[in-house]
C-alpha angles and dihedrals in degrees: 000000000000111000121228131209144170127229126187135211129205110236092236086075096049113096122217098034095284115137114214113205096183148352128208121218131197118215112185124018115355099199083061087058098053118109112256100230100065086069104079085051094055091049095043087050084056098039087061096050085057101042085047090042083062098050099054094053097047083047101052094048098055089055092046095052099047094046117020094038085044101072092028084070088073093104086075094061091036082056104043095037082054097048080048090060099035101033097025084158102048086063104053096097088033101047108203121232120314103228082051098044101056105023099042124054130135101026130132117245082239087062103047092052098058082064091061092031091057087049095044092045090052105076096050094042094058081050098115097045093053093035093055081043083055104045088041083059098256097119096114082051105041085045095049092045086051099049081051100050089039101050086038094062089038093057082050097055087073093067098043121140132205094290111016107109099150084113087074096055083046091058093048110048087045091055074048093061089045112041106058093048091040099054086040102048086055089054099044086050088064104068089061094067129060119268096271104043087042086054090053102047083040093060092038081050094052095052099062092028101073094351083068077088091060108042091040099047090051097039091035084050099053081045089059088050094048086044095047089051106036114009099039104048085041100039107018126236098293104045090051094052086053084060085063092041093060098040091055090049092052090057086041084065109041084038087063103043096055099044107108109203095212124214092262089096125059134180088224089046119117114252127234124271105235100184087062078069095070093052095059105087091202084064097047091049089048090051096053087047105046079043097052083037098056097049087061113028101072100061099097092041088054108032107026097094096052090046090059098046085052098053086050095251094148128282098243098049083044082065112053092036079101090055097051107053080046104058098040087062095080080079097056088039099053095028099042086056096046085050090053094050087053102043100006143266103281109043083066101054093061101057089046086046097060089031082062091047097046096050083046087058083045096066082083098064094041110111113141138035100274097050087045086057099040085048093041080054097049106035089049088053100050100041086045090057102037076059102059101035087048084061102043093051078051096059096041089060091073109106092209130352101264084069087062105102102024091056092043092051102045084049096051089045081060097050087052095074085055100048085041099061097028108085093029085052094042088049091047090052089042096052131179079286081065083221093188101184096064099056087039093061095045094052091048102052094049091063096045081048094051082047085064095046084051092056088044086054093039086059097051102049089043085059097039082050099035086220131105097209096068 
């Protein structure tokens, strides 16, 4: 048992002015001589965090799927628009989607792209200006002006005409205003667990944050079938989109009910230097290779569809074969995470990156139904994976937390560039020939080359840290 005892001092010692009477002094263990009382506090204030901690994942998953997954899900209407132009018979008794079909005719693949590119490209490229919002202690703010941007064009949509596509940029600029506070709201939530609590919500985080582009693009998928073959003949178009309209507004509102801004941004806090980024050659080196990634990574997600339908595997499993990359990268996602947390973020990168590369090579020799579906597996597991660890190498580059965002948004900026080019350029090397090798290759090298650009990273973080498991 600890011992307690007083010790006096004389006023003359005391400084200020302030007379000390007496002094008490623990000899032993100090936690034993805590009032007890004060214990119950201690474990409801971290029972809070916790609870908080919660929230804002489930939050910001909500808002994340119904926004972000929602227009990554355009490479089901650049594929079935294209197997309508190219394959305008095969699809006599299996209609493609509505909006495509009418508004639509007589565009190159090249050209389409350059719509869901736009919209893709949007969100990252608004990056720095919701990032700087979040770390000066707007997120509630910058999140609840986005859910409304984003269901308002939505709602519009609804109401499109042949050339109004304004809708589209809506959409975009409001996922904008989401993506960036909602990723970083997750991250800042972590340093407030333990270690192992934080690696496990990191890893749950991490499965609806950019594997919301994965979840929403397979379930929002089966939504538009379900929407082509029943809403739609019964509803119309517009009536249909304003389901979905509905249905994302729904999650916008419970999303941003349950968000928790922490204290780890402040409105008086200093913001982030971003020119100190640029002198940080790790951060130079991820930037070259999310950019080179992303010019490449998104081929099989955009045109594989198009690719099977071409090569006569079946309409139907065609199809799906979205769905189902999609939804096997929940197991890149979840496991790829749990991998970094055991040998380190960015010895793992390096194995999914050149597994993306090499299922990407693979497309060539895809021609039936079993190889589509081992390649859509294997590609939807790789590239999930290449995703969420990407982001989580991003996020341990901050030096503190207040970097977060800003770190997060000038990145993203940067991968916009990427997501931007990539499906104009694909469909430019794919032509109205469909000329598959072309786009394949390009695609392909860029990853092994982004597989180069890992390994260069790898090796400087292992020297600035002096350790091999990092």
């Amino acid at each position: 048992m600890p011992e307690l005892h007083s010790l006096a001092l004389s006023p003359e010692k005391c400084q200020h002015g302030i007379v000390a009477q007496r002094v008490d002094i623990v000899i032993g263990d100090p936690e034993e001589a805590l009032p007890k009382q004060h214990e119950p506090a201690i474990v409801s204030e971290k029972q809070d965090d916790e609870l908080n901690g919660w929230m804002t994942v489930a939050g910001s998953w909500l808002i994340l799927f119904s926004t972000l997954g929602y227009i990554y899900s355009f490479g089901v209407y650049e594929g079935q628009f294209e197997c309508l132009c190219a394959h305008h018979n095969a699809y006599k008794e299996d209609p493609p989607d509505y909006y495509t079909r009418i508004f639509l005719t007589g565009h190159s693949p090249s050209s389409i792209a350059w719509m869901g590119s736009f919209q893709l490209a949007l969100p990252f490229a608004m990056g720095p200006f919701a990032g700087r919002i979040f770390d000066a202690g707007y997120a509630r703010l910058t999140i609840a002006a986005g859910s409304f941007l984003f269901v308002f064009s939505l709602f519009m949509l609804s109401l499109a005409q042949e050339g109004q596509y304004y809708q589209g940029v809506g959409m975009g600029a409001g996922t904008g205003l989401l993506f960036t506070p909602s990723t970083a709201v997750k991250k800042a939530e972590f340093g407030v667990w333990d270690s192992i609590n934080r690696n496990f919500y990191r890893r749950l985080g991490f499965s609806n944050r950019v594997e919301v582009n994965t979840i929403l693009p397979s379930s929002r998928q089966d939504t538009d079938t379900a929407t082509t073959s029943q809403l739609i003949p019964k509803l119309g178009f517009p009536s249909a989109v304003r389901v979905t309209g509905f249905i994302t507004l729904g999650c916008l509102l419970a999303g941003n009910a349950l968000i928790r801004p922490q204290h780890h941004t402040s409105v008086n806090q200093r913001s982030a230097d971003i020119s100190t980024f640029f002198h940080d050659p790790v951060y130079l080196w991820f930037l070259l290779m999310a950019v080179v990634s992303l010019l490449g990574i998104y081929f099989p997600a955009i045109y594989l569809q198009l690719y099977a339908v071409d090569h006569k595997m079946g309409n139907s499993l065609a199809f799906y074969s979205i769905a189902i990359l999609n939804g096997v990268g929940i197991v890149g996602r979840v496991g790829s995470t749990w991998l970094a947390d055991q040998y380190g973020i960015w010895n793992v990168q390096i194995p999914v990156t050149l597994g993306t590369a090499a299922t990407i090579w693979a497309i060539i020799g895809t021609h039936n139904p079993a190889t589509l579906v081992v390649i859509s597996c294997l590609y939807g597991i790789f590239s999930g994976a290449w995703l969420a660890v990407s982001i989580s190498g991003l996020v341990s580059l901050a030096s503190s937390p207040s970097e977060v965002g800003a770190r997060v948004g000038v990145a993203n900026a940067f991968m916009s560039v990427g997501l931007l080019v990539s499906g104009p350029v694909q469909g430019a090397l794919l032509s109205s020939r469909f000329d598959w090798i072309r786009p394949i290759v390009f695609s392909a090298t860029l990853m092994s080359i982004s597989t180069l650009f890992s390994i260069i990273i790898r090796t400087l973080i292992s020297r600035r840290k002096n350790s091999q498991r990092i």
